[in-house]
C-alpha positions as CSV (number, residue, x, y, z in Angstrom):
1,X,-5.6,7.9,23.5
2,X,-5.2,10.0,20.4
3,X,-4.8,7.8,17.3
4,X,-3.4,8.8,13.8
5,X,-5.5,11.0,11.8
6,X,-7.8,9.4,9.3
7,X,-6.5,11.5,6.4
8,X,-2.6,10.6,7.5
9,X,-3.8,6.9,7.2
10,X,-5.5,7.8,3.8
11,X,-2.5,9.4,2.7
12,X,-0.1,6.6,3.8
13,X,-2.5,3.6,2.4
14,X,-3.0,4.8,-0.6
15,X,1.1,5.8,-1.1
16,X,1.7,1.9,-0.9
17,X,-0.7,0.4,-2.3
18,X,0.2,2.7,-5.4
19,X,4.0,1.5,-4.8
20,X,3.2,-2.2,-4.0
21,X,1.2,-1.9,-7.8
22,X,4.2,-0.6,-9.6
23,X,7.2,-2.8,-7.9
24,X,4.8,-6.0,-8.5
25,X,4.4,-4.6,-12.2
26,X,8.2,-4.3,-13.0
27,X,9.1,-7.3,-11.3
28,X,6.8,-8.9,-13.2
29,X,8.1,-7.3,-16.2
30,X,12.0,-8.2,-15.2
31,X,11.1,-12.1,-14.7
32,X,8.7,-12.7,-17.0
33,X,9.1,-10.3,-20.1
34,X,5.4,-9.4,-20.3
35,X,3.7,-7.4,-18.6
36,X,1.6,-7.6,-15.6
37,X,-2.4,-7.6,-16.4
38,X,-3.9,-4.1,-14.6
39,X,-6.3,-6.1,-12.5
40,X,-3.3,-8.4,-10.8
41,X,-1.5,-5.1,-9.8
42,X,-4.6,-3.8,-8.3
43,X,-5.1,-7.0,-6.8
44,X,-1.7,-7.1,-5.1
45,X,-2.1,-3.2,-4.3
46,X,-5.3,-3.9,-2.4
47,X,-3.5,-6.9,-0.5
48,X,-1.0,-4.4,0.4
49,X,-3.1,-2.0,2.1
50,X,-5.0,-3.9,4.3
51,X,-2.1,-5.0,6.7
52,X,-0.7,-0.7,5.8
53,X,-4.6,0.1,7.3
54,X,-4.5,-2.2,10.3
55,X,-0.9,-1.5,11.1
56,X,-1.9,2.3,11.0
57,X,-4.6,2.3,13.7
58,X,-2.9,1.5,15.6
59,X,-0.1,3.9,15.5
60,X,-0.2,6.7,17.7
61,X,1.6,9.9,17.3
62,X,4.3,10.9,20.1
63,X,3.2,14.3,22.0
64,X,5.9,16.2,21.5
């Protein structure tokens, strides 16, 4: 049982949990016309990349 790399799972985490940041910032922006305080988008960018991490481990790559 060969699982992901952890650098590919570093890679990938850290790619949404820098997207789910920015989409939560300007959809905050688009409903509410102010913008989103730094710590709530890191907040909801850590809350992303738990489930990203878990969901990673247990991915494993095809042998090909």
């Amino acid at each position: 049982m060969k699982y992901l790399p952890f650098w590919q799972r570093l890679i990938a985490t850290v790619v949404v949990m820098l997207a789910a940041g920015y989409l939560s910032g300007v959809i905050w922006q688009w409903i509410f016309s102010f913008p989103l305080p730094s710590y709530v988008a890191g907040a909801v960018g850590g809350l992303a990349a738990l489930p990203t991490w878990d969901m990673l481990k247990r991915i494993r790559p095809s042998d090909v």
